[in-house]
C-alpha positions in Angstrom: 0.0 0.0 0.0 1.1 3.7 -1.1 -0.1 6.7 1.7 -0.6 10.1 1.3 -1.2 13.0 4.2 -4.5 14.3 4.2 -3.8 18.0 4.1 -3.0 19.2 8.0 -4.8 16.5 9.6 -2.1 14.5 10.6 -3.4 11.6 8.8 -1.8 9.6 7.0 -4.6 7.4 4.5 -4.5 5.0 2.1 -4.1 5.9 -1.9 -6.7 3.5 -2.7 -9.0 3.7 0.0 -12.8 3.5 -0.7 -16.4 4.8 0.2 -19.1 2.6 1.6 -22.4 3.8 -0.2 -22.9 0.9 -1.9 -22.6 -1.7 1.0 -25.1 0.8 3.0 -27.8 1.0 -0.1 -29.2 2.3 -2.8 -26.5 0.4 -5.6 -29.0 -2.5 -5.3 -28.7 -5.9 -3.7 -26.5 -5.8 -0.5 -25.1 -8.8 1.3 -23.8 -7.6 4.8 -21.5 -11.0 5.2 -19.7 -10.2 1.6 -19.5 -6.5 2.8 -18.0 -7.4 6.2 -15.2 -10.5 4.2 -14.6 -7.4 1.6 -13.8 -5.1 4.6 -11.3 -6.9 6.4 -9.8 -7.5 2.9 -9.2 -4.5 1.8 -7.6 -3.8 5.6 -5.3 -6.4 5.2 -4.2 -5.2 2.0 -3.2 -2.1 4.2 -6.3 0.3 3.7 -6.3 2.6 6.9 -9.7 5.3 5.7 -12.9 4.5 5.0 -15.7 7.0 4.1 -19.2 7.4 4.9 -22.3 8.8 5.9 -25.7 8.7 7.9 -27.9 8.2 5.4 -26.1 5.5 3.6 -28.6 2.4 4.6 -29.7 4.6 7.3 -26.4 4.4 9.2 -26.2 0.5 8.4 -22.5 1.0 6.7 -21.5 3.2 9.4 -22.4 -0.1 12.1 -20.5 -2.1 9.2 -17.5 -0.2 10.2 -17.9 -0.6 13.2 -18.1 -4.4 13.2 -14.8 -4.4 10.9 -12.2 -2.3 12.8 -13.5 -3.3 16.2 -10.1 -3.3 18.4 -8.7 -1.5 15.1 -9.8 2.0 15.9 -6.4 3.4 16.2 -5.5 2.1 12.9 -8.3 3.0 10.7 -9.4 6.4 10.1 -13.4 6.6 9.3 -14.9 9.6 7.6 -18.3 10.1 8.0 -20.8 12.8 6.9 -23.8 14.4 8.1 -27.2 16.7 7.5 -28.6 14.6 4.7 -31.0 12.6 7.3 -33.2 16.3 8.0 -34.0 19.2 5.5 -30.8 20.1 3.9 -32.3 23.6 3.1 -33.0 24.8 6.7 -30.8 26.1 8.7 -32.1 24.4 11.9 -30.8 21.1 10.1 -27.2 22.8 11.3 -28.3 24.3 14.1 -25.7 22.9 17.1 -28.1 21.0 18.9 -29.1 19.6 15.4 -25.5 18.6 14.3 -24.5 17.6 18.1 -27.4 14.8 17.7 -26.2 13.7 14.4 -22.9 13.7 15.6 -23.5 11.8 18.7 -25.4 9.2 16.3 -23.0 8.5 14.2 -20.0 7.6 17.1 -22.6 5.2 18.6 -23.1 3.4 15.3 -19.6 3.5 14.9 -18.4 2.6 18.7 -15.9 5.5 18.9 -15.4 8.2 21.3 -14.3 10.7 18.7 -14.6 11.4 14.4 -11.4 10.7 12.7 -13.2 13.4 10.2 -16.6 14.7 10.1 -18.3 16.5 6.8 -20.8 18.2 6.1 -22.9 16.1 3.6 -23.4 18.1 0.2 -25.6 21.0 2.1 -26.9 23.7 -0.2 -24.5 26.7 -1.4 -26.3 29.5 0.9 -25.8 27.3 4.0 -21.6 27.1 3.4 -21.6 31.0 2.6 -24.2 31.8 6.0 -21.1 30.1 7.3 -22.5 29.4 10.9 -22.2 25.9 10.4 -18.6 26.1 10.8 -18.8 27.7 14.3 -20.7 24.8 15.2 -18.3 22.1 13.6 -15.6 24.0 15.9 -17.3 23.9 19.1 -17.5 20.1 18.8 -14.3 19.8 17.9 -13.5 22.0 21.0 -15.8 19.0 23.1 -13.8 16.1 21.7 -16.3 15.1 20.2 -14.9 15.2 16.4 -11.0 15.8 15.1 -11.2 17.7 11.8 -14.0 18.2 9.8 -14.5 19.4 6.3 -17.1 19.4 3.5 -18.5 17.2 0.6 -19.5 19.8 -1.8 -21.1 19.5 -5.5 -19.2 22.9 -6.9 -16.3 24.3 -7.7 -17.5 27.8 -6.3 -18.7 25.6 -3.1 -15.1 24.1 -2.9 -13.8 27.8 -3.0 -16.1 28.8 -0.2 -14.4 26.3 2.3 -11.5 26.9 1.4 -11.8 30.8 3.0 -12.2 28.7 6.1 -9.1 27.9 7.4 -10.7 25.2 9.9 -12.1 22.8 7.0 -9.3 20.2 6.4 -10.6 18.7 3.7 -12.9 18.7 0.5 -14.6 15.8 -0.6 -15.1 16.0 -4.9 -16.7 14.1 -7.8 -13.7 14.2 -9.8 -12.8 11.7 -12.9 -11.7 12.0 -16.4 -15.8 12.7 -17.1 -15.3 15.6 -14.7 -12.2 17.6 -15.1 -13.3 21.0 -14.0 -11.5 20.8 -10.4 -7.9 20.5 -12.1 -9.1 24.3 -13.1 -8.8 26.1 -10.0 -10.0 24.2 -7.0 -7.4 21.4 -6.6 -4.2 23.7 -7.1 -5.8 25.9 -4.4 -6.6 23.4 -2.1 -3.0 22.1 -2.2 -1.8 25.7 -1.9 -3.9 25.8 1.6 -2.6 22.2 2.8 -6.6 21.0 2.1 -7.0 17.4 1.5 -9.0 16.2 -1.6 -11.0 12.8 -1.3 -12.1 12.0 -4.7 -15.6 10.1 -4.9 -17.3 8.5 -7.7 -13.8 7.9 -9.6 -15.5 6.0 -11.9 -18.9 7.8 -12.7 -20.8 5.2 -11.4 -19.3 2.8 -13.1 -19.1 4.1 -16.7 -15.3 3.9 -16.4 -15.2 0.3 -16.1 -16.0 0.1 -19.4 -18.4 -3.2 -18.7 -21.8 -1.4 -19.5 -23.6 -1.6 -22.3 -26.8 0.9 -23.6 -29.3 -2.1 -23.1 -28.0 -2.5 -19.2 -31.1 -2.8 -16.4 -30.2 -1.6 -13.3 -32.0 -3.1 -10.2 -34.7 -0.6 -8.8 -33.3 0.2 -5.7 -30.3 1.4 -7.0 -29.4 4.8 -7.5 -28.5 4.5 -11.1 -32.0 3.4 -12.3 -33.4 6.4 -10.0 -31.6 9.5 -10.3 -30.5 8.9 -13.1 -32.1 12.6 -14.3 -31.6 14.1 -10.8 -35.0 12.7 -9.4 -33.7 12.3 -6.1 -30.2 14.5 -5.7 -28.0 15.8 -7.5 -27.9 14.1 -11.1 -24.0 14.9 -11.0 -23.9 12.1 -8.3 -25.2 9.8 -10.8 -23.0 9.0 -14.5 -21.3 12.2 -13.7 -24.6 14.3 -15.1 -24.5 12.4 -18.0 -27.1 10.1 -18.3 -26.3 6.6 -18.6 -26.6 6.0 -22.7 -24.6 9.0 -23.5 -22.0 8.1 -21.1 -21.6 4.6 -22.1 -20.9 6.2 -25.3 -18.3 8.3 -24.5 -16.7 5.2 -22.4 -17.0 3.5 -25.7 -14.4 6.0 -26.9 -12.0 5.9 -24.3 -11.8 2.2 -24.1 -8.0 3.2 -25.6 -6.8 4.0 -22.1 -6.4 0.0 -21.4 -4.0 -0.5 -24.0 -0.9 -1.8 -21.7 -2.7 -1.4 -18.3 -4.8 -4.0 -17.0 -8.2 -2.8 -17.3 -10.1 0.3 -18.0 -10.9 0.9 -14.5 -7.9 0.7 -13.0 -6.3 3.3 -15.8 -9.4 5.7 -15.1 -7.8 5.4 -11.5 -4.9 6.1 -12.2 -5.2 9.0 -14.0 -7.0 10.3 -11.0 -3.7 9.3 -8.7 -1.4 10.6 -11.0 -2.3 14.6 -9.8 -0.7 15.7 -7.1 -3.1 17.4 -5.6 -5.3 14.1 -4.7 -4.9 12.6 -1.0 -6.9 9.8 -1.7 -9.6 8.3 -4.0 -12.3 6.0 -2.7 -14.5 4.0 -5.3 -17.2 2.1 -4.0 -17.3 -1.8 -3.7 -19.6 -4.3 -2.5 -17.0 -7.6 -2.6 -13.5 -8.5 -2.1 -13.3 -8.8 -6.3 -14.0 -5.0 -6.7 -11.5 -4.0 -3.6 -8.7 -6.1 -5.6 -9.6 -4.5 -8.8 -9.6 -0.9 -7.8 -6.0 -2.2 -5.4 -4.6 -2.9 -8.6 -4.4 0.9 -9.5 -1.5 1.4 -7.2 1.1 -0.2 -9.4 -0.7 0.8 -13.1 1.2 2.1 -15.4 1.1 5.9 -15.5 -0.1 8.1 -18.0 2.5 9.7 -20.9 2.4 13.3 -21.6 0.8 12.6 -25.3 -1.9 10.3 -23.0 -2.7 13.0 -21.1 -3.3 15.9 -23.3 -5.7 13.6 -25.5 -7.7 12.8 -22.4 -7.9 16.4 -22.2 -8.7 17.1 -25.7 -11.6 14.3 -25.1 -12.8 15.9 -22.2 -13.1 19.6 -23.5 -14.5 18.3 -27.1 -16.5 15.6 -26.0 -17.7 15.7 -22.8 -17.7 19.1 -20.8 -21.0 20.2 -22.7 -22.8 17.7 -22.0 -22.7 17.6 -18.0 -25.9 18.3 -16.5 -26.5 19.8 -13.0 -24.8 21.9 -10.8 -20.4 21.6 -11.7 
Protein backbone atom coordinates (compact mmCIF):
# COMPACT_ATOMS: atom_id res chain seq x y z
CA UNK A 1 0.00 0.00 0.00
CA UNK A 2 1.07 3.74 -1.06
CA UNK A 3 -0.06 6.69 1.67
CA UNK A 4 -0.61 10.13 1.26
CA UNK A 5 -1.21 12.96 4.16
CA UNK A 6 -4.55 14.29 4.16
CA UNK A 7 -3.85 17.99 4.06
CA UNK A 8 -3.00 19.16 7.97
CA UNK A 9 -4.85 16.48 9.62
CA UNK A 10 -2.09 14.53 10.59
CA UNK A 11 -3.37 11.58 8.77
CA UNK A 12 -1.77 9.61 7.03
CA UNK A 13 -4.55 7.44 4.49
CA UNK A 14 -4.53 4.95 2.06
CA UNK A 15 -4.08 5.88 -1.88
CA UNK A 16 -6.72 3.45 -2.73
CA UNK A 17 -9.03 3.67 0.00
CA UNK A 18 -12.76 3.52 -0.72
CA UNK A 19 -16.42 4.76 0.22
CA UNK A 20 -19.11 2.62 1.57
CA UNK A 21 -22.38 3.84 -0.24
CA UNK A 22 -22.88 0.95 -1.95
CA UNK A 23 -22.56 -1.66 1.04
CA UNK A 24 -25.14 0.83 3.01
CA UNK A 25 -27.77 0.98 -0.06
CA UNK A 26 -29.19 2.28 -2.82
CA UNK A 27 -26.46 0.36 -5.56
CA UNK A 28 -29.00 -2.54 -5.33
CA UNK A 29 -28.74 -5.86 -3.65
CA UNK A 30 -26.52 -5.77 -0.49
CA UNK A 31 -25.12 -8.78 1.34
CA UNK A 32 -23.76 -7.64 4.80
CA UNK A 33 -21.52 -11.00 5.21
CA UNK A 34 -19.71 -10.19 1.60
CA UNK A 35 -19.52 -6.46 2.76
CA UNK A 36 -18.02 -7.43 6.22
CA UNK A 37 -15.19 -10.47 4.20
CA UNK A 38 -14.58 -7.40 1.62
CA UNK A 39 -13.79 -5.13 4.60
CA UNK A 40 -11.35 -6.88 6.35
CA UNK A 41 -9.76 -7.51 2.86
CA UNK A 42 -9.17 -4.52 1.81
CA UNK A 43 -7.63 -3.77 5.58
CA UNK A 44 -5.30 -6.44 5.24
CA UNK A 45 -4.25 -5.25 1.96
CA UNK A 46 -3.21 -2.13 4.22
CA UNK A 47 -6.29 0.31 3.74
CA UNK A 48 -6.28 2.62 6.87
CA UNK A 49 -9.70 5.25 5.69
CA UNK A 50 -12.94 4.49 4.98
CA UNK A 51 -15.71 7.01 4.09
CA UNK A 52 -19.15 7.44 4.92
CA UNK A 53 -22.30 8.81 5.93
CA UNK A 54 -25.68 8.66 7.92
CA UNK A 55 -27.93 8.21 5.37
CA UNK A 56 -26.06 5.48 3.57
CA UNK A 57 -28.56 2.44 4.61
CA UNK A 58 -29.73 4.56 7.33
CA UNK A 59 -26.45 4.43 9.22
CA UNK A 60 -26.17 0.52 8.40
CA UNK A 61 -22.50 1.04 6.74
CA UNK A 62 -21.55 3.20 9.36
CA UNK A 63 -22.44 -0.07 12.06
CA UNK A 64 -20.49 -2.11 9.22
CA UNK A 65 -17.50 -0.24 10.18
CA UNK A 66 -17.90 -0.63 13.17
CA UNK A 67 -18.10 -4.37 13.15
CA UNK A 68 -14.82 -4.40 10.86
CA UNK A 69 -12.19 -2.28 12.84
CA UNK A 70 -13.51 -3.28 16.17
CA UNK A 71 -10.09 -3.31 18.35
CA UNK A 72 -8.67 -1.50 15.06
CA UNK A 73 -9.82 1.97 15.94
CA UNK A 74 -6.37 3.41 16.17
CA UNK A 75 -5.46 2.14 12.94
CA UNK A 76 -8.32 2.96 10.71
CA UNK A 77 -9.42 6.40 10.07
CA UNK A 78 -13.36 6.64 9.29
CA UNK A 79 -14.89 9.59 7.59
CA UNK A 80 -18.34 10.07 8.02
CA UNK A 81 -20.84 12.75 6.94
CA UNK A 82 -23.78 14.38 8.08
CA UNK A 83 -27.16 16.72 7.49
CA UNK A 84 -28.61 14.57 4.70
CA UNK A 85 -30.98 12.58 7.34
CA UNK A 86 -33.23 16.27 8.04
CA UNK A 87 -33.98 19.21 5.53
CA UNK A 88 -30.80 20.08 3.88
CA UNK A 89 -32.32 23.55 3.07
CA UNK A 90 -32.97 24.76 6.72
CA UNK A 91 -30.78 26.12 8.73
CA UNK A 92 -32.13 24.41 11.86
CA UNK A 93 -30.81 21.13 10.09
CA UNK A 94 -27.16 22.78 11.26
CA UNK A 95 -28.27 24.30 14.11
CA UNK A 96 -25.69 22.86 17.09
CA UNK A 97 -28.13 20.95 18.87
CA UNK A 98 -29.13 19.59 15.44
CA UNK A 99 -25.46 18.65 14.33
CA UNK A 100 -24.49 17.57 18.07
CA UNK A 101 -27.39 14.78 17.74
CA UNK A 102 -26.21 13.71 14.41
CA UNK A 103 -22.88 13.71 15.57
CA UNK A 104 -23.54 11.83 18.72
CA UNK A 105 -25.45 9.17 16.33
CA UNK A 106 -23.00 8.51 14.15
CA UNK A 107 -19.98 7.63 17.14
CA UNK A 108 -22.57 5.19 18.56
CA UNK A 109 -23.05 3.42 15.31
CA UNK A 110 -19.55 3.52 14.86
CA UNK A 111 -18.38 2.60 18.70
CA UNK A 112 -15.91 5.46 18.87
CA UNK A 113 -15.38 8.24 21.32
CA UNK A 114 -14.32 10.68 18.65
CA UNK A 115 -14.57 11.43 14.41
CA UNK A 116 -11.40 10.73 12.73
CA UNK A 117 -13.21 13.44 10.18
CA UNK A 118 -16.56 14.73 10.09
CA UNK A 119 -18.29 16.49 6.80
CA UNK A 120 -20.79 18.16 6.11
CA UNK A 121 -22.85 16.06 3.64
CA UNK A 122 -23.44 18.09 0.18
CA UNK A 123 -25.56 20.99 2.07
CA UNK A 124 -26.91 23.71 -0.20
CA UNK A 125 -24.47 26.70 -1.45
CA UNK A 126 -26.29 29.52 0.87
CA UNK A 127 -25.83 27.28 3.97
CA UNK A 128 -21.64 27.15 3.43
CA UNK A 129 -21.64 31.05 2.63
CA UNK A 130 -24.21 31.81 5.97
CA UNK A 131 -21.14 30.14 7.28
CA UNK A 132 -22.50 29.41 10.87
CA UNK A 133 -22.20 25.91 10.43
CA UNK A 134 -18.57 26.09 10.79
CA UNK A 135 -18.82 27.70 14.27
CA UNK A 136 -20.71 24.76 15.23
CA UNK A 137 -18.32 22.14 13.59
CA UNK A 138 -15.58 24.04 15.87
CA UNK A 139 -17.27 23.85 19.11
CA UNK A 140 -17.54 20.11 18.76
CA UNK A 141 -14.30 19.82 17.86
CA UNK A 142 -13.50 22.05 20.96
CA UNK A 143 -15.75 19.03 23.09
CA UNK A 144 -13.80 16.06 21.69
CA UNK A 145 -16.33 15.09 20.15
CA UNK A 146 -14.89 15.18 16.43
CA UNK A 147 -11.01 15.79 15.12
CA UNK A 148 -11.23 17.69 11.77
CA UNK A 149 -14.01 18.25 9.85
CA UNK A 150 -14.51 19.41 6.32
CA UNK A 151 -17.08 19.42 3.46
CA UNK A 152 -18.53 17.17 0.61
CA UNK A 153 -19.53 19.77 -1.84
CA UNK A 154 -21.11 19.51 -5.50
CA UNK A 155 -19.18 22.85 -6.87
CA UNK A 156 -16.34 24.29 -7.66
CA UNK A 157 -17.46 27.77 -6.31
CA UNK A 158 -18.75 25.58 -3.07
CA UNK A 159 -15.13 24.11 -2.88
CA UNK A 160 -13.84 27.78 -3.01
CA UNK A 161 -16.07 28.81 -0.19
CA UNK A 162 -14.44 26.31 2.31
CA UNK A 163 -11.50 26.85 1.42
CA UNK A 164 -11.85 30.83 2.99
CA UNK A 165 -12.22 28.71 6.15
CA UNK A 166 -9.12 27.86 7.44
CA UNK A 167 -10.69 25.24 9.87
CA UNK A 168 -12.07 22.82 7.03
CA UNK A 169 -9.27 20.18 6.36
CA UNK A 170 -10.55 18.73 3.73
CA UNK A 171 -12.87 18.71 0.54
CA UNK A 172 -14.61 15.84 -0.58
CA UNK A 173 -15.10 16.02 -4.94
CA UNK A 174 -16.69 14.12 -7.84
CA UNK A 175 -13.70 14.23 -9.83
CA UNK A 176 -12.83 11.69 -12.86
CA UNK A 177 -11.67 11.96 -16.36
CA UNK A 178 -15.85 12.72 -17.11
CA UNK A 179 -15.34 15.62 -14.69
CA UNK A 180 -12.19 17.56 -15.09
CA UNK A 181 -13.26 20.96 -14.04
CA UNK A 182 -11.50 20.80 -10.45
CA UNK A 183 -7.93 20.54 -12.12
CA UNK A 184 -9.14 24.30 -13.05
CA UNK A 185 -8.80 26.14 -9.97
CA UNK A 186 -10.01 24.16 -6.97
CA UNK A 187 -7.40 21.40 -6.61
CA UNK A 188 -4.18 23.72 -7.13
CA UNK A 189 -5.75 25.86 -4.39
CA UNK A 190 -6.60 23.38 -2.12
CA UNK A 191 -2.99 22.12 -2.19
CA UNK A 192 -1.79 25.68 -1.90
CA UNK A 193 -3.90 25.79 1.65
CA UNK A 194 -2.65 22.21 2.81
CA UNK A 195 -6.59 21.03 2.07
CA UNK A 196 -6.97 17.36 1.51
CA UNK A 197 -8.97 16.15 -1.59
CA UNK A 198 -10.96 12.83 -1.35
CA UNK A 199 -12.10 11.96 -4.67
CA UNK A 200 -15.63 10.10 -4.92
CA UNK A 201 -17.26 8.48 -7.69
CA UNK A 202 -13.77 7.89 -9.60
CA UNK A 203 -15.48 6.01 -11.93
CA UNK A 204 -18.86 7.82 -12.69
CA UNK A 205 -20.80 5.24 -11.38
CA UNK A 206 -19.32 2.76 -13.15
CA UNK A 207 -19.12 4.12 -16.68
CA UNK A 208 -15.27 3.86 -16.39
CA UNK A 209 -15.18 0.28 -16.11
CA UNK A 210 -16.02 0.07 -19.44
CA UNK A 211 -18.41 -3.20 -18.66
CA UNK A 212 -21.82 -1.44 -19.51
CA UNK A 213 -23.62 -1.64 -22.31
CA UNK A 214 -26.82 0.91 -23.61
CA UNK A 215 -29.28 -2.09 -23.07
CA UNK A 216 -28.03 -2.45 -19.20
CA UNK A 217 -31.09 -2.81 -16.41
CA UNK A 218 -30.21 -1.57 -13.28
CA UNK A 219 -31.97 -3.08 -10.19
CA UNK A 220 -34.67 -0.57 -8.77
CA UNK A 221 -33.28 0.15 -5.67
CA UNK A 222 -30.27 1.43 -6.99
CA UNK A 223 -29.38 4.81 -7.55
CA UNK A 224 -28.46 4.47 -11.13
CA UNK A 225 -31.99 3.37 -12.28
CA UNK A 226 -33.37 6.38 -10.03
CA UNK A 227 -31.60 9.51 -10.29
CA UNK A 228 -30.54 8.90 -13.10
CA UNK A 229 -32.08 12.58 -14.34
CA UNK A 230 -31.57 14.10 -10.83
CA UNK A 231 -34.98 12.71 -9.45
CA UNK A 232 -33.67 12.30 -6.09
CA UNK A 233 -30.22 14.51 -5.69
CA UNK A 234 -28.00 15.83 -7.49
CA UNK A 235 -27.93 14.05 -11.11
CA UNK A 236 -23.99 14.93 -10.96
CA UNK A 237 -23.89 12.13 -8.34
CA UNK A 238 -25.20 9.82 -10.84
CA UNK A 239 -23.01 8.96 -14.48
CA UNK A 240 -21.29 12.16 -13.72
CA UNK A 241 -24.64 14.32 -15.14
CA UNK A 242 -24.53 12.36 -17.95
CA UNK A 243 -27.12 10.11 -18.27
CA UNK A 244 -26.34 6.61 -18.63
CA UNK A 245 -26.60 6.02 -22.65
CA UNK A 246 -24.64 8.97 -23.53
CA UNK A 247 -22.00 8.06 -21.12
CA UNK A 248 -21.57 4.62 -22.15
CA UNK A 249 -20.92 6.21 -25.32
CA UNK A 250 -18.33 8.26 -24.49
CA UNK A 251 -16.72 5.19 -22.45
CA UNK A 252 -16.98 3.54 -25.70
CA UNK A 253 -14.38 5.97 -26.95
CA UNK A 254 -12.00 5.93 -24.26
CA UNK A 255 -11.75 2.16 -24.14
CA UNK A 256 -7.98 3.16 -25.56
CA UNK A 257 -6.79 4.05 -22.10
CA UNK A 258 -6.41 0.03 -21.41
CA UNK A 259 -3.99 -0.51 -24.04
CA UNK A 260 -0.87 -1.81 -21.70
CA UNK A 261 -2.73 -1.36 -18.30
CA UNK A 262 -4.77 -3.95 -17.01
CA UNK A 263 -8.23 -2.83 -17.27
CA UNK A 264 -10.10 0.30 -17.99
CA UNK A 265 -10.94 0.92 -14.46
CA UNK A 266 -7.86 0.75 -12.99
CA UNK A 267 -6.26 3.32 -15.82
CA UNK A 268 -9.42 5.66 -15.11
CA UNK A 269 -7.77 5.37 -11.47
CA UNK A 270 -4.86 6.12 -12.23
CA UNK A 271 -5.17 9.02 -14.01
CA UNK A 272 -7.04 10.26 -10.97
CA UNK A 273 -3.67 9.33 -8.66
CA UNK A 274 -1.40 10.61 -10.99
CA UNK A 275 -2.31 14.60 -9.84
CA UNK A 276 -0.75 15.70 -7.09
CA UNK A 277 -3.10 17.36 -5.60
CA UNK A 278 -5.25 14.06 -4.75
CA UNK A 279 -4.87 12.64 -0.95
CA UNK A 280 -6.86 9.77 -1.67
CA UNK A 281 -9.60 8.33 -4.05
CA UNK A 282 -12.33 6.03 -2.74
CA UNK A 283 -14.55 4.01 -5.34
CA UNK A 284 -17.18 2.14 -4.00
CA UNK A 285 -17.34 -1.80 -3.65
CA UNK A 286 -19.63 -4.27 -2.46
CA UNK A 287 -17.03 -7.64 -2.56
CA UNK A 288 -13.47 -8.47 -2.08
CA UNK A 289 -13.29 -8.77 -6.32
CA UNK A 290 -13.99 -5.04 -6.68
CA UNK A 291 -11.51 -4.05 -3.60
CA UNK A 292 -8.67 -6.12 -5.62
CA UNK A 293 -9.61 -4.48 -8.77
CA UNK A 294 -9.61 -0.87 -7.77
CA UNK A 295 -6.00 -2.23 -5.38
CA UNK A 296 -4.58 -2.93 -8.59
CA UNK A 297 -4.37 0.87 -9.55
CA UNK A 298 -1.49 1.42 -7.20
CA UNK A 299 1.07 -0.23 -9.37
CA UNK A 300 -0.68 0.75 -13.10
CA UNK A 301 1.18 2.06 -15.40
CA UNK A 302 1.15 5.86 -15.54
CA UNK A 303 -0.09 8.09 -18.03
CA UNK A 304 2.48 9.73 -20.94
CA UNK A 305 2.35 13.31 -21.61
CA UNK A 306 0.80 12.61 -25.33
CA UNK A 307 -1.95 10.28 -22.96
CA UNK A 308 -2.68 13.01 -21.09
CA UNK A 309 -3.30 15.94 -23.28
CA UNK A 310 -5.70 13.59 -25.47
CA UNK A 311 -7.68 12.81 -22.40
CA UNK A 312 -7.91 16.39 -22.20
CA UNK A 313 -8.73 17.14 -25.75
CA UNK A 314 -11.59 14.32 -25.07
CA UNK A 315 -12.84 15.93 -22.24
CA UNK A 316 -13.14 19.62 -23.50
CA UNK A 317 -14.53 18.29 -27.05
CA UNK A 318 -16.48 15.56 -25.97
CA UNK A 319 -17.66 15.73 -22.81
CA UNK A 320 -17.75 19.06 -20.78
CA UNK A 321 -21.03 20.21 -22.72
CA UNK A 322 -22.76 17.69 -21.95
CA UNK A 323 -22.74 17.56 -17.97
CA UNK A 324 -25.89 18.27 -16.48
CA UNK A 325 -26.55 19.78 -12.99
CA UNK A 326 -24.75 21.87 -10.78
CA UNK A 327 -20.39 21.56 -11.69
Amino acid sequence: MKYRKLGNTGMNVSEVSFGTWAIGGAWGKTNDQESLKALDYAIDQGVNFFDTADVYGDGHSEELLAKATKGKEDEIFIATKFCRSGDIASKENYSYEAVRTYCEASLKRLNREALDLYQIHCPPTDILKDGAVFEVLDRLQAEGKIKNYGVSVETVEEGLLCLENENVKTLQVIFNIFRQKPLEILLPEAYKKDVGILVRLPLASGLLTGKFTKDHIFEKDDHRKFNENGESFNVGETFAGLGFAKGVGLSEQLKWISEGRNSMATAALRWILDQKEISCIIPGFRNIEQIDENLKALNEKRFTDIELNKISRFYIENVESFIRGPY
